[in-house]
C-alpha positions as CSV (number, residue, x, y, z in Angstrom):
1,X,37.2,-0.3,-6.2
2,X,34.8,-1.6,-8.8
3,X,32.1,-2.5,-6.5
4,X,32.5,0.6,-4.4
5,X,31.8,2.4,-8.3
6,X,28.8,0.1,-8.9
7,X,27.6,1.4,-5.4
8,X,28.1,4.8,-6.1
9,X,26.4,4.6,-9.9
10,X,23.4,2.5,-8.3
11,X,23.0,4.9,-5.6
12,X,23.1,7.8,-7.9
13,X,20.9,6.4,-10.6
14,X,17.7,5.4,-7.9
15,X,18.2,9.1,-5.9
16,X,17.3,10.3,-9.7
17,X,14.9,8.0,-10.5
18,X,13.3,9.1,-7.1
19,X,12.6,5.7,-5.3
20,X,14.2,2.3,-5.7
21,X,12.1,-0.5,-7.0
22,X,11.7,-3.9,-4.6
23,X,9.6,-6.8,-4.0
24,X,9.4,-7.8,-0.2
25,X,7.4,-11.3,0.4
26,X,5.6,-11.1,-3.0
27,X,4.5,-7.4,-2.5
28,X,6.0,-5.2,-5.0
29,X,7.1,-1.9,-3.7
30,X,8.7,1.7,-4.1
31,X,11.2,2.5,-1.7
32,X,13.1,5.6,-0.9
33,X,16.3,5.1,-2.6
34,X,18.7,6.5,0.5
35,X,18.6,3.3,1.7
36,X,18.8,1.5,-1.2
37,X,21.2,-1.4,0.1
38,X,18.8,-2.0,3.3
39,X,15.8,-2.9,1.4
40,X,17.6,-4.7,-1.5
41,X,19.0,-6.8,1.1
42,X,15.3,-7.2,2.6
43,X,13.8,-8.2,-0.2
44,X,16.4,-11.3,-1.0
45,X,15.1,-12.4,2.6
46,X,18.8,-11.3,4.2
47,X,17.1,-8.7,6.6
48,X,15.4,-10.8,9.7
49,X,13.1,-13.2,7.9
50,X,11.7,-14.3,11.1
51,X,10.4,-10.5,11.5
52,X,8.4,-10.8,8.5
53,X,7.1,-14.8,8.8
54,X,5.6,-13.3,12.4
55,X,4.0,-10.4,11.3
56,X,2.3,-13.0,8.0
57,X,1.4,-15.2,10.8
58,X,-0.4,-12.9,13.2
59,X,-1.9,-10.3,10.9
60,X,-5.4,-10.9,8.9
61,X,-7.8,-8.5,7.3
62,X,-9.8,-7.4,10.1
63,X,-6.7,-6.8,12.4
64,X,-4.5,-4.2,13.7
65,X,-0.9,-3.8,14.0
66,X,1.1,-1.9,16.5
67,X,4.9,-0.7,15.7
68,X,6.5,0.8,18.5
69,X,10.1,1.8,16.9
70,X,9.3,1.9,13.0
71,X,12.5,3.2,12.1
72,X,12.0,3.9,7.7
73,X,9.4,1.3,7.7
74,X,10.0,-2.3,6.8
75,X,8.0,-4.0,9.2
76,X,5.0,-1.7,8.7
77,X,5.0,-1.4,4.8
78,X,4.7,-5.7,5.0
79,X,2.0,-4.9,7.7
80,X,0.4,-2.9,6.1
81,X,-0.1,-5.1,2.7
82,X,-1.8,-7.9,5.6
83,X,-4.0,-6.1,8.1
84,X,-6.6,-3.6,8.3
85,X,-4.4,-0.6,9.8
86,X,-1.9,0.0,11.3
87,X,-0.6,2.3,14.0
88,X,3.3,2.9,14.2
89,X,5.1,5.4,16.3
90,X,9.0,6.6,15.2
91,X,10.4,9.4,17.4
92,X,13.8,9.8,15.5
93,X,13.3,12.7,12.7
94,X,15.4,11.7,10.5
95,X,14.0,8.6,10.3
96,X,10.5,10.0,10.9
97,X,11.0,11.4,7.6
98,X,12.2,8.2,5.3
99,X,9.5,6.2,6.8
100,X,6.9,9.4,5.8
101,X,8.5,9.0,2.5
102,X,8.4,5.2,2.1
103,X,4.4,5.4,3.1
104,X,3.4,8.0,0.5
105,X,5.8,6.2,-2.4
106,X,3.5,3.0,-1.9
107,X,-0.1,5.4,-0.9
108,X,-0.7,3.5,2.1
109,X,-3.6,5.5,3.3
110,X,-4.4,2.5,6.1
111,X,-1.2,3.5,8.0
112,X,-0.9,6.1,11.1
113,X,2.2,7.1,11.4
114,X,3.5,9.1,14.4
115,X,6.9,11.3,14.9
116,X,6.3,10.4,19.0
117,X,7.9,8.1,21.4
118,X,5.7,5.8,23.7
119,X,7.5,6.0,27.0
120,X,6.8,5.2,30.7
121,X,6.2,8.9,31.0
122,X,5.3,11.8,28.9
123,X,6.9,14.8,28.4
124,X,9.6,16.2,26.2
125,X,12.2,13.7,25.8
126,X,16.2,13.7,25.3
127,X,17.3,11.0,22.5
128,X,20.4,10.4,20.7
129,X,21.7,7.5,18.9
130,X,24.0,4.9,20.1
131,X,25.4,4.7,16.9
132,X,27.0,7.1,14.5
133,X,24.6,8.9,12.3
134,X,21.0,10.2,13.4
135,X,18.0,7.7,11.6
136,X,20.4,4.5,11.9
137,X,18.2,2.5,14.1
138,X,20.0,2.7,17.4
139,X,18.3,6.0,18.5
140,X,17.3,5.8,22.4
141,X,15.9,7.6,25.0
142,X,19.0,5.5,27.1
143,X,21.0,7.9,25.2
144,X,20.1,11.1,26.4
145,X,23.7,12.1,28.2
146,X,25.4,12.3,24.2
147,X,26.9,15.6,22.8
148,X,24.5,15.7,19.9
149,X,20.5,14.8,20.9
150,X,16.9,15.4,19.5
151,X,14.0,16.8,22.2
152,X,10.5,14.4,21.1
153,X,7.8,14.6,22.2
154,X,6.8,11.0,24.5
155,X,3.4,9.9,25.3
156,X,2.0,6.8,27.7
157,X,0.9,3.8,26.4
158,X,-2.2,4.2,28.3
159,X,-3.6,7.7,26.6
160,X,-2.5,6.3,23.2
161,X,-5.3,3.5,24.2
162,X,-7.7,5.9,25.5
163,X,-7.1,8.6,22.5
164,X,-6.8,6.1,19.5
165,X,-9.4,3.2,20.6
166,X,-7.3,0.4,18.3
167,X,-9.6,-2.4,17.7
168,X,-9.0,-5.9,17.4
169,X,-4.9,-5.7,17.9
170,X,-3.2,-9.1,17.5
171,X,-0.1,-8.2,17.0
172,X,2.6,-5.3,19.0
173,X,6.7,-5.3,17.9
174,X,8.4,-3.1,20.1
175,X,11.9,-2.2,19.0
176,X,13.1,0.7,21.5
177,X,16.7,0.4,21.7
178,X,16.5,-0.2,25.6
179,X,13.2,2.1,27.0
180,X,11.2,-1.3,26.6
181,X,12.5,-2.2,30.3
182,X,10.2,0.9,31.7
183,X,7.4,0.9,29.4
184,X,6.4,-2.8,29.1
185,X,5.5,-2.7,33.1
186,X,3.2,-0.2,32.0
187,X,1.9,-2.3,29.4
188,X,1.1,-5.1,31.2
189,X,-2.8,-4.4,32.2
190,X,-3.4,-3.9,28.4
191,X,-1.4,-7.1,27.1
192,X,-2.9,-9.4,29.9
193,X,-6.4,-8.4,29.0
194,X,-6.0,-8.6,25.2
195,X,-3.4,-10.8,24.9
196,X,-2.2,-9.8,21.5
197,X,1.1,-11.4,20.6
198,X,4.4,-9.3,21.3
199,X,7.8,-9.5,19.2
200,X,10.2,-7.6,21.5
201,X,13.3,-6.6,20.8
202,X,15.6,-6.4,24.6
203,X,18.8,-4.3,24.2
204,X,20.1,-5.0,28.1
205,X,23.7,-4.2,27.0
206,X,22.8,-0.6,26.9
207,X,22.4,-1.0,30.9
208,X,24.8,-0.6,33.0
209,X,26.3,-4.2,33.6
210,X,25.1,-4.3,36.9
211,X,21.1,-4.3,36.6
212,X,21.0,-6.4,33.3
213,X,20.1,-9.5,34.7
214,X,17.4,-7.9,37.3
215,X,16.0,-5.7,34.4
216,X,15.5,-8.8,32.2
217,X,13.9,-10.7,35.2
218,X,11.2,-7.6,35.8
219,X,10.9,-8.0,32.4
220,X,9.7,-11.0,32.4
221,X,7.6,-10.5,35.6
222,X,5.8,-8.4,33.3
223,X,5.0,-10.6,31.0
224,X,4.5,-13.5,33.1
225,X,0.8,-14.0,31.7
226,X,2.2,-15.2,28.6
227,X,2.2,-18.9,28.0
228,X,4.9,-19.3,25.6
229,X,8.4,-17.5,24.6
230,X,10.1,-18.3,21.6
231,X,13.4,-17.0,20.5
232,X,14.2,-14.8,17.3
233,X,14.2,-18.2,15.0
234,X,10.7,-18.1,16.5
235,X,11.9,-21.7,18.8
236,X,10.5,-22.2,21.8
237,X,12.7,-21.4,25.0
238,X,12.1,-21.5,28.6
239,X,12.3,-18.9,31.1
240,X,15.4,-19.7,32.3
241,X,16.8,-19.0,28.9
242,X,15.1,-15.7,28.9
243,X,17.0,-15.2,32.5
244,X,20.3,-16.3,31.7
245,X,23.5,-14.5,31.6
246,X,23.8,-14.9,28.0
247,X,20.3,-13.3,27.3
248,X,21.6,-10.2,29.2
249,X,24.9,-9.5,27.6
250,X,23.1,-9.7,24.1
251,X,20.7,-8.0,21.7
252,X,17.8,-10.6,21.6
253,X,14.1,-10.7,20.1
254,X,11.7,-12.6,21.6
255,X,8.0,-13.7,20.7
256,X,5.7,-14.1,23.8
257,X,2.2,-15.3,22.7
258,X,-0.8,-17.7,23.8
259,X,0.0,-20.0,21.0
C-alpha cells in the first residue's frame, strides 16, 4: 500500500512538473513523465543495457542511425546524443505522440521522426497491439484481426532510400513486433551493399507454430551476407543457434555485423 502511494505521489508530482528528470549513459535528460517508471528504470541500466552499449559502439559523429519501431524513444534520444541524425519511424499514435513529446522536451532538432510503418508493401495498414493498452510496445501489423485497431500509413524500405538519401548509415534496430519476417527480404539489396550493422529484434511466437522455424531460416537466408551473429548479450552464436527450436518459440535480439 505504501509503495503503491509513493507511485501515485511520484506520478502525480512529474505529470505537474511537466517532464521527469533522468540521466541515461551520462546524458542528462527530460522525459515525458507518463512513463516515468520506464525511463527511471532505463537510466539505472535495468532496461536492455546491451541496446544502448550497441548503439555507443556503432554510432560516431558523422553517422546515421536508423530506428524502425521507436516506440516513446529510448533508443533514439541515446542516438541521438552520438551520431549526426537520425531517422526513426513509429506507426503506433499513441506512442507516436510520447516519442514527439520526448524529442521536443530534450530539442533534438537532428532527429526525423515519422508516424509511418516501413513494411513489405505500402498502403494503409491495420495494427493493433498484442498487448493490453495502445503505445505499450507490442503494437503489430501481425495484429490486424483484433476488435480494436489503428489504419497507418506503411511505406517500402526502398522509397524511404530513394526519398530520404540517408548517408553514411552504420547502424539499423528494427523492433517490429513480428513484420521484420517480410520486410527484411526486402532489405536485403540495401544491407548487402552497405553493410551497416543490424540489431533485430525476431518475435516468431506471434506466428502460427507451424512456420516459425521456416520463417527464422528465410530469415536468415536474408541475411546470409553477414559474417557474424551475436546474441542479445552481444555473444557470438552460430547459425544453428539462430535456427534452433529454441530461437523460434522465443522473443530474441540478435546483432548481425561485419565485425
Amino acid at each position: 500500500m505504501v509503495l503503491g502511494f509513493v507511485k501515485s505521489a511520484g506520478r502525480a508530482y512529474y505529470r505537474a512538473k511537466g517532464y521527469f528528470p533522468a540521466t541515461i549513459r551520462g546524458n542528462d535528460f527530460k522525459l515525458d513523465p507518463y512513463h516515468f517508471a520506464f525511463w527511471s528504470a532505463a537510466s539505472q541500466e535495468r532496461w536492455e543495457p546491451s541496446t544502448f552499449d550497441v548503439i555507443t559502439k556503432y554510432l560516431s559523429p558523422e553517422a546515421t542511425y536508423i530506428d524502425i519501431g521507436a516506440w516513446i524513444g529510448p533508443t533514439v534520444l541515446h542516438a541521438a546524443k552520438q551520431c549526426k541524425q537520425v531517422y526513426c519511424f513509429e506507426p503506433d499514435p499513441t506512442a507516436l505522440r510520447f516519442l514527439n513529446w520526448n524529442l521536443d522536451l530534450n530539442e533534438l532538432h537532428n532527429v526525423h521522426a515519422l508516424g509511418v510503418a516501413v513494411a513489405a508493401e505500402a498502403g494503409l495498414l491495420k495494427m493493433a497491439t498484442f498487448g493490453d493498452n495502445p503505445g505499450d510496445s507490442k503494437t503489430s501489423l501481425l495484429q490486424n484481426e483484433a476488435q480494436y485497431f489503428v489504419h497507418v500509413l506503411a511505406i517500402t524500405w526502398a522509397d524511404f532510400i530513394q526519398k530520404a538519401q540517408p548517408e553514411n548509415v552504420s547502424l539499423i534496430k528494427i523492433d517490429t513486433e513480428g513484420a521484420e519476417f517480410d520486410l527484411i527480404p526486402t532489405m536485403r539489396e540495401y544491407l548487402e551493399d552497405n553493410r551497416p550493422a543490424l540489431f533485430l529484434s525476431t518475435h516468431a511466437p506471434y506466428l502460427d507454430e507451424s512456420k516459425r522455424m521456416d520463417a527464422m531460416a528465410a530469415l536468415l537466408d536474408a541475411l546470409s551476407f553477414y559474417p557474424n551473429i551475436y546474441d542479445e548479450f552481444l555473444k557470438p552464436i552460430g547459425r544453428d543457434e539462430f535456427l534452433s527450436r529454441k530461437a523460434s518459440e522465443e522473443f530474441g535480439t540478435y546483432l548481425f555485423a561485419d565485425d
